[in-house]
C-alpha positions in Angstrom: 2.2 -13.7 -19.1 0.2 -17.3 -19.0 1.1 -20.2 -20.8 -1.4 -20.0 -23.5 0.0 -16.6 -24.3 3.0 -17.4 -23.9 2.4 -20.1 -26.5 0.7 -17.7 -28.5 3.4 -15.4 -28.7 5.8 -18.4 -29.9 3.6 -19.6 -32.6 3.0 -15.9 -33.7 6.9 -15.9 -34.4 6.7 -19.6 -36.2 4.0 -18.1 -38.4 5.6 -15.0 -39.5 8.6 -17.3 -40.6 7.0 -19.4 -42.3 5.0 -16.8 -43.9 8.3 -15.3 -44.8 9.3 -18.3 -46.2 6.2 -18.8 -48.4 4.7 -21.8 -46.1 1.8 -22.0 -43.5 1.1 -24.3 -40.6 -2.3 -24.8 -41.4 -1.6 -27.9 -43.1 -4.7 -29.8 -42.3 -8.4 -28.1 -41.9 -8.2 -28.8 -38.2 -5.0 -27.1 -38.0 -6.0 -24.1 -39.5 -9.5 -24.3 -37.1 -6.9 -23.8 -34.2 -5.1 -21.1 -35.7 -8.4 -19.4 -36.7 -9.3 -20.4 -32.8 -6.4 -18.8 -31.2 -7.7 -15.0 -31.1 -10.6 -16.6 -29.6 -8.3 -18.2 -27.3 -6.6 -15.7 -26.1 -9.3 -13.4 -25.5 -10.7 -16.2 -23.5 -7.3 -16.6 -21.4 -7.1 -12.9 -20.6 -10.3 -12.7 -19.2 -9.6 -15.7 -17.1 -6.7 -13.6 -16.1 -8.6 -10.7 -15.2 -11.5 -12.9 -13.8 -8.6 -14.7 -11.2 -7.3 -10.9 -10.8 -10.6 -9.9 -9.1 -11.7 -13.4 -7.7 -7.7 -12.1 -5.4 -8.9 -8.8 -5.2 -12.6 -10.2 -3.9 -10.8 -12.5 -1.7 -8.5 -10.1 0.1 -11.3 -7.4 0.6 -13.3 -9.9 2.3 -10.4 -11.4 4.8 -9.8 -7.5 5.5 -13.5 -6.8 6.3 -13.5 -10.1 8.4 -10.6 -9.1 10.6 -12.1 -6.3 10.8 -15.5 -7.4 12.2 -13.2 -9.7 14.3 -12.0 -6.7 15.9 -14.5 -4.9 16.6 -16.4 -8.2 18.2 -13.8 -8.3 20.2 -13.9 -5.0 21.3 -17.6 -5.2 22.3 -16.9 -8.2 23.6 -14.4 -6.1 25.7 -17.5 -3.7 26.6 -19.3 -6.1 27.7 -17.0 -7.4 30.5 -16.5 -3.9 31.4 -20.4 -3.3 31.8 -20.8 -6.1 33.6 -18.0 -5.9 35.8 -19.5 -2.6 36.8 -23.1 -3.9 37.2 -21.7 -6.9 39.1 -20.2 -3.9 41.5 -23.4 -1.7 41.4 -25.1 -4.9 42.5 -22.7 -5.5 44.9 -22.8 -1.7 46.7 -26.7 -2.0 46.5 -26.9 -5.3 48.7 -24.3 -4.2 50.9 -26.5 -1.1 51.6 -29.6 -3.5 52.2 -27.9 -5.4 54.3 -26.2 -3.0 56.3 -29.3 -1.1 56.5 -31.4 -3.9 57.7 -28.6 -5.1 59.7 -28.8 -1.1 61.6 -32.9 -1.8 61.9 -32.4 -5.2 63.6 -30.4 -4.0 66.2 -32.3 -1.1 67.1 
């Protein structure tokens, strides 16, 4: 529960006493402008609530997409090596053949 229901909650209890008792706490006109303010209030505070609820929710979707991406750029990145490990080989084989074949030609 937030403060400002919390609050809320308390001076829902003061009012029904004092209601029971035959007194109010709007004692001034600004004083019963906040009481008549406090629905309004509330309302507000919940959805500020549920607003910071999603903004989590928003938040923790995105850091698991991200690690997710992180992964799987790492993983290519992985691939990569791999592919160009095995080129670097190919490569490798191929001038060794050239060489050795022209190697067999000069010495003919």
């Amino acid at each position: 529960m937030t403060r400002i229901a919390l609050h809320a909650d308390r001076l829902a209890v003061v009012d029904r006493e004092l209601a029971a008792a035959e007194l109010s706490t709007a004692g001034s006109p600004a004083d019963a402008a906040n009481l008549a303010m406090l629905p309004a209030t509330l309302r507000l505070d919940r959805a500020i609530a549920g607003l910071a609820g999603e903004l989590g929710r928003v938040g923790s979707s995105f850091a698991s997409e991200t690690s997710q991406f992180d992964a799987d750029m790492r993983a290519a990145a992985a691939d990569l090596n791999t592919v160009d490990d095995l080129a670097t080989d190919a490569f490798d084989q191929v001038t060794s053949a050239v060489n050795s074949g022209w190697r067999r030609e000069l010495h003919r």
